[in-house]
C-alpha positions in Angstrom: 21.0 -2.2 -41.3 18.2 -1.1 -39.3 18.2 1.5 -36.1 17.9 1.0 -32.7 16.5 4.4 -31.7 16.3 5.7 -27.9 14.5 8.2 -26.0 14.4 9.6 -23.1 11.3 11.2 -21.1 11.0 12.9 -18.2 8.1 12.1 -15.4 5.6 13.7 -17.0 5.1 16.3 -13.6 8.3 18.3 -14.7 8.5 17.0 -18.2 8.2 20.7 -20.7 8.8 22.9 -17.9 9.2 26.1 -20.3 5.9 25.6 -21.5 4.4 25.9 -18.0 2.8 29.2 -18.5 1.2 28.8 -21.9 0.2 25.5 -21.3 -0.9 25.6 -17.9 -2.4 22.7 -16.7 -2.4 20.8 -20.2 1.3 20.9 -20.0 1.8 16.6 -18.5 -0.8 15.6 -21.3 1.3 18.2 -24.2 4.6 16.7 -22.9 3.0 13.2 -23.6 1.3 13.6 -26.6 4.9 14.9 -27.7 6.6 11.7 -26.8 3.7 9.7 -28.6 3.5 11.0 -31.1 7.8 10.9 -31.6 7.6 7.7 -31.1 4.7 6.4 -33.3 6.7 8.4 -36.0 9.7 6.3 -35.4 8.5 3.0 -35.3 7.0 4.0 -38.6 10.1 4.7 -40.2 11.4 1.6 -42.6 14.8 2.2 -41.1 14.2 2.0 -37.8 13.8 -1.4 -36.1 13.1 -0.7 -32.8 12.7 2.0 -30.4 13.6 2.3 -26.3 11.8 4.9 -23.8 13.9 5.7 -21.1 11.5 7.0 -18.6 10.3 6.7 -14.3 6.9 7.9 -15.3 4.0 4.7 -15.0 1.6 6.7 -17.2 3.9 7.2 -20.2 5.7 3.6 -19.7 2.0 1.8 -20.2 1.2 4.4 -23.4 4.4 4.2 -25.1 4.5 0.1 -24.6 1.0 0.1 -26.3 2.7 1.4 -28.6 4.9 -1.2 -29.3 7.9 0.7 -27.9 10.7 -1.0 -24.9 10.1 0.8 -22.2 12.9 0.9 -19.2 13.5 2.5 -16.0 15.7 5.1 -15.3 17.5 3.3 -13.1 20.7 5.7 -13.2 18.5 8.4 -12.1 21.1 10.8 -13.1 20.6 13.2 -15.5 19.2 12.9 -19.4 22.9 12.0 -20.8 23.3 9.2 -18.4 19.5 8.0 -19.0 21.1 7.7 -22.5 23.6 6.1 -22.2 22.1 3.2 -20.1 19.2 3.2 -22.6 21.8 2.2 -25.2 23.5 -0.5 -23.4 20.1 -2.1 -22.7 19.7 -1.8 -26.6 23.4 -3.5 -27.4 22.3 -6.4 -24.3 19.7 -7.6 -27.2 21.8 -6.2 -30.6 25.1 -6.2 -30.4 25.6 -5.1 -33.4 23.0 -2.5 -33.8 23.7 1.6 -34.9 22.3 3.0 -31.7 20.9 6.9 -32.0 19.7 9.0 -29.4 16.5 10.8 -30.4 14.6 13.6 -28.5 11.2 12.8 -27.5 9.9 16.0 -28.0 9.4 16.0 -32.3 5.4 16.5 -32.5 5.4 16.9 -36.1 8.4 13.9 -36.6 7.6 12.9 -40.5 8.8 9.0 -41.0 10.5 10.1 -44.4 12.8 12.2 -43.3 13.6 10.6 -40.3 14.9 7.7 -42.6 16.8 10.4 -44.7 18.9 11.3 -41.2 19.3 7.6 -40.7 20.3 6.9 -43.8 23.2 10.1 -43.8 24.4 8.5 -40.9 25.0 5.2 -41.0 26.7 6.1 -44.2 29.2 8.3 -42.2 30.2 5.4 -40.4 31.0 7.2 -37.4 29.3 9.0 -34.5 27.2 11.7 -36.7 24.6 14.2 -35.0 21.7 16.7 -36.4 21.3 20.3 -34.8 17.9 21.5 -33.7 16.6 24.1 -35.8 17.7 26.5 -33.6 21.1 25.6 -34.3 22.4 25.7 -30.8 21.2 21.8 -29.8 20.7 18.3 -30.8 17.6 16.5 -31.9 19.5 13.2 -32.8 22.9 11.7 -32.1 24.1 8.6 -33.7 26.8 5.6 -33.3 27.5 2.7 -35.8 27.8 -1.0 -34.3 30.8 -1.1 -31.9 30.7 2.4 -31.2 29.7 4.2 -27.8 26.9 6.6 -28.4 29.0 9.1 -26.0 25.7 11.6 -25.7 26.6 15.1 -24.7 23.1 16.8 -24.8 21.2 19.7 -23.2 21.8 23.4 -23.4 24.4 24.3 -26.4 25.0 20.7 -27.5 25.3 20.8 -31.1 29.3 22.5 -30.2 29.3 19.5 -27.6 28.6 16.8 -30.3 31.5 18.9 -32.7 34.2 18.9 -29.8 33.4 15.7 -29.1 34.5 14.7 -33.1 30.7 13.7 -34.2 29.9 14.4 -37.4 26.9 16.7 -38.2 24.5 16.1 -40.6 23.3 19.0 -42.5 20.6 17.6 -44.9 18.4 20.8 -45.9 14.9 19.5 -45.9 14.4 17.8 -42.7 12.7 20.3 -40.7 10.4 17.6 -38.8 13.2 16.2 -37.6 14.9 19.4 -36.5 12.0 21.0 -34.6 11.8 20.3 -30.8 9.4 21.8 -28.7 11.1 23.6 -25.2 8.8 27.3 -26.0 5.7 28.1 -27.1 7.3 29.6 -30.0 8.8 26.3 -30.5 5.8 24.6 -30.6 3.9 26.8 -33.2 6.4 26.4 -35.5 5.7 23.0 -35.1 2.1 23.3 -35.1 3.0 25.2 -38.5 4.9 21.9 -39.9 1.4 19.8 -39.0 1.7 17.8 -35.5 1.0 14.2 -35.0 -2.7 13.0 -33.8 -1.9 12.8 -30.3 -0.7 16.6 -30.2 -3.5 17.8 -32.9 -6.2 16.1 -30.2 -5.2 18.2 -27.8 -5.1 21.4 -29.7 -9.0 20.8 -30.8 -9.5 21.9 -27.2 -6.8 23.6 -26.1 -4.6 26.5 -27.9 -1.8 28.8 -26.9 -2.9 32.4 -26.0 -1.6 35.0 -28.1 2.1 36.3 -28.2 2.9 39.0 -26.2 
């Protein structure tokens, strides 16, 4: 049974905001380069049969549909959970009986493969199911099976969220591409670390973070 992934994106303007000072003026292009690159990785992945961008911004809605990717507009305009949630009930409009799972859209170095290892763990939970960010503190992904809400509870400390909330978490060891989203620059060389996707790498061949403090 294949996914129905979706994403959400910020206008690119204030998309990445704690990258600001390391990225400077790159930071739009980094944030989507990010998204690109997540999604290009998705649609890639055998599991996954489709993916939808949530997002207002006109740039990243014409890249991301060249991509092959639903684009919609946020028409909630009301936060990243809510963007979510509509997102999924424009997925469910065209399958009904589709798993749903939110996915960030900031996974640069988002390997196919072990996204369809995380798929496959959850649909075979067959119940709401989450993974933690490598931090351990948030979400990278949050899953529902067919007649189940999504019920998205993300930002700041979500991973306890998703628990309260009675998700199950996935805790497959070698996944760290799917784990690794980019909010710091400390973030992002990690993921640099892991091997980014082209749209990322091409921006690093002219741009590079300055050195840690």
């Amino acid at each position: 049974m294949a996914w129905s992934l979706v994403v959400p994106l910020k206008p690119l303007a204030v998309a990445k905001s704690r990258l600001a000072e390391a990225a400077g003026a790159v930071r739009p292009a980094l944030a989507l380069a990010f998204a690109l690159d997540t999604v290009a990785a998705a649609l890639a992945c055998r599991e996954v049969a489709d993916v939808t961008v949530v997002t207002d911004d006109p740039l990243a809605r014409a890249e991301l549909a060249g991509l092959g990717a639903f684009v919609v507009a946020d028409e909630p305009a009301a936060g990243l959970n809510a963007a979510l949630r509509y997102g999924a009930g424009r997925v469910r409009e065209r399958r009904p009986y589709a798993p749903v799972a939110a996915l960030n859209g900031d996974l640069p170095a988002l390997r196919p493969a072990e996204l369809s290892e995380v798929l496959r763990e959850a649909l075979s939970a067959q119940e709401r199911a989450f993974l933690g960010d490598a931090a351990g503190l948030g979400t990278t992904l949050l899953a529902a099976p067919p007649h189940q809400p999504l019920s998205p509870a993300f930002g700041g400390l979500s991973r306890a969220r998703h628990l309260a909330s009675g998700a199950r978490e996935i805790t497959l060891p070698a996944v760290p591409s799917v784990r690794q989203d980019v909010d710091t620059p400390e973030d992002l060389r990690t993921a640099l670390a892991l091997g980014v996707g082209p749209r990322t790498a091409a921006l690093f061949a002219v741009f590079s973070l300055p050195d840690r403090a």
